[in-house]
N, C-alpha and C positions, 0 to 999 in steps of 0.2 A: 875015443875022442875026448872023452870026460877027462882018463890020465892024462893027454896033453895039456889040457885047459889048465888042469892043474899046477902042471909043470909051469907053463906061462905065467901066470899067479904066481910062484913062486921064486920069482926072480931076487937075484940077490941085492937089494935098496934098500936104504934107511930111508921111511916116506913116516912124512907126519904133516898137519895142518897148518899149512903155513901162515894162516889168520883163520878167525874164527867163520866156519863155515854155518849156514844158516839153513841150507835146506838138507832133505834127505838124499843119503848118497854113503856110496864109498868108491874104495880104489880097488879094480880089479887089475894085478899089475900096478903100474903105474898111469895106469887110465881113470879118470872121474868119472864115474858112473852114477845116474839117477835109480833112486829105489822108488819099486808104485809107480814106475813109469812104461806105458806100454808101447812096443815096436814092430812093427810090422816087416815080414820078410816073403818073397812070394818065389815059386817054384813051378814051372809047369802050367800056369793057368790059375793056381792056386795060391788059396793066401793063408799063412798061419802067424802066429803072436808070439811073445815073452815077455816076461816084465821079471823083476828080481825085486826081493822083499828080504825083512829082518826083522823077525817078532823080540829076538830076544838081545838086538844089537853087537850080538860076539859072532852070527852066524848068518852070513848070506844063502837066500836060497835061488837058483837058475828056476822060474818055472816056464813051462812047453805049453800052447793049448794048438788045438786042431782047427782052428780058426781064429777069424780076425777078432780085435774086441778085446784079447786078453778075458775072456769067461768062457765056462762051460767046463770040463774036465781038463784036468792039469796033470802034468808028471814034470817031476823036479831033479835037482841033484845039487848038492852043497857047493857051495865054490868057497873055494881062501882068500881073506881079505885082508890086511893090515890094517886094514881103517875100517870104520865103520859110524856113520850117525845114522840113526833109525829116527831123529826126532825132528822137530819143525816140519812144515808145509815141503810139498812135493815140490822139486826144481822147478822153475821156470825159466832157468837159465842153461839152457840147454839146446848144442848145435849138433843137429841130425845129418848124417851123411848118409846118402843113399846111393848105392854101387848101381849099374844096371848093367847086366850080361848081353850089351851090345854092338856089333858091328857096324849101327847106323847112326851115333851120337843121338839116340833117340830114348825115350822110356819105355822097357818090357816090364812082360812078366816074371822075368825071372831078376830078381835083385834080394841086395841084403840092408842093413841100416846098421852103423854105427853111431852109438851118443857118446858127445863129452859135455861136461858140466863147465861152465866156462866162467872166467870171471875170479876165481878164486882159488890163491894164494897157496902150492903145495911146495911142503921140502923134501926135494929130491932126496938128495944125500945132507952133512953136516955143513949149513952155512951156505947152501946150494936152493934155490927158490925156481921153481918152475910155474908159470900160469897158461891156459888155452883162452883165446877169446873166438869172436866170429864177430867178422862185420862186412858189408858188401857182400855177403855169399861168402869170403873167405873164413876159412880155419887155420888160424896163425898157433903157432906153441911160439913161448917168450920166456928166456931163460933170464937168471940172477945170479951169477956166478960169484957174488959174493952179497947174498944177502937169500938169506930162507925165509922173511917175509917181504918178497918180493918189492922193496923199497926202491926208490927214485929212478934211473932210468933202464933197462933191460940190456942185457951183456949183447944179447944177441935174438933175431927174431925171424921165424922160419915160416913158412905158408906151406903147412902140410896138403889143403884141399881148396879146391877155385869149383866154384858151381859153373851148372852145366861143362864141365873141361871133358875131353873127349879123347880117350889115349888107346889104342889099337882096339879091343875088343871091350871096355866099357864103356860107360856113360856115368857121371854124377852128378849129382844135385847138394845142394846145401845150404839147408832149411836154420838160421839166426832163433832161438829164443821159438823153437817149434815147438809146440803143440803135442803131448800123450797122443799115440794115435793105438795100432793095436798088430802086434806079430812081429817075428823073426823064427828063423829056423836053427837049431841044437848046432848044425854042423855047418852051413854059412859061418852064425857066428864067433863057435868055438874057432874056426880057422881065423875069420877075422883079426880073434883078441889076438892068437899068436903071432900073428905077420905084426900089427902094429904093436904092439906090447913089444916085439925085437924091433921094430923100425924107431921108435919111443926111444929103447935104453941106448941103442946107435948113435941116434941123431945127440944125445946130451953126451954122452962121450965125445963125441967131434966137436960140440960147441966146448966142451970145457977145455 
């Protein structure tokens, strides 16, 4: 599972900051991701953590804990990043998506959590500006198809996720400017990054 993530990670993109970014974060893929930020993912009844960290700003680390909280005993594994800031305060601007493994448009136990860091300005490729926000529950991506700091109006604007939307066997939610909470699971999310991290590099091929 770890070589796929990898592999997703290493997509082929020219990504760079498309304005000055202020809090901690980097790009797993072409996803905004918060560092020090903890997520919750549950299984079976059960609830476990993750969060991702960069002591030394060249090297992301995935950590795992057995519970919620994000503390107590940890196991890691390196991930590849192109970007990377370790410095400023922890995001706050950040939109949590929570899947739930349901047939009743209802909240289980069994769910995962995806974050993007929203708000701020990345270049896709050369001259190419991509931004995510969230507002009303939605999660929008906003392309620039001719500007990599996402300058004056957007080429085009797509609503990736609607809260509470309810589509055969899920349920989601989507939590604006949430809150660190604590847990996710290694292989929820590794699946995750890869389904969106390929739905991500799709959708801006089609809009360009």
């Amino acid at each position: 599972m770890f070589s796929l993530l990898l592999v997703c990670v290493s997509m082929l993109v020219t990504l760079s900051w498309g304005q000055s970014q202020s809090c901690k974060s980097f790009l797993l893929g072409s996803l905004p991701v918060p560092l020090d930020w903890c997520f919750n993912y549950g299984s079976t009844g059960l609830t476990y953590s993750y969060d991702y960290s960069s002591s030394d700003g060249t090297t992301v680390m995935l950590n795992y804990y057995a519970k919620s909280g994000c503390s107590g005993t940890t196991t890691g594994a390196t991930v590849t990043s192109s970007m990377i800031k370790n410095d400023g305060g922890v995001c706050d601007n950040v939109a949590l998506v929570t899947t739930y493994s349901s047939s009743s448009c209802a909240v289980g136990d069994i769910y995962s959590s995806l974050p993007y860091v929203t708000d701020w300005c990345y270049e896709y490729t050369t001259g190419v500006g991509y931004k995510y926000s969230c507002a009303s529950g939605n999660v929008t991506l906003s392309l620039w198809s001719a500007s990599a700091t996402c300058a004056n109006t957007a080429s085009s604007m797509t609503t990736l996720y609607m809260n509470m939307e309810c589509s055969g066997s899920t349920y989601t939610e989507v939590t604006c400017d949430a809150a660190p909470a604590g847990g996710s699971d290694s292989n929820i999310l590794s699946i995750s990054y890869i389904i969106y991290g390929l739905l991500f590099a799709v959708s801006i091929v089609k809009l360009l």
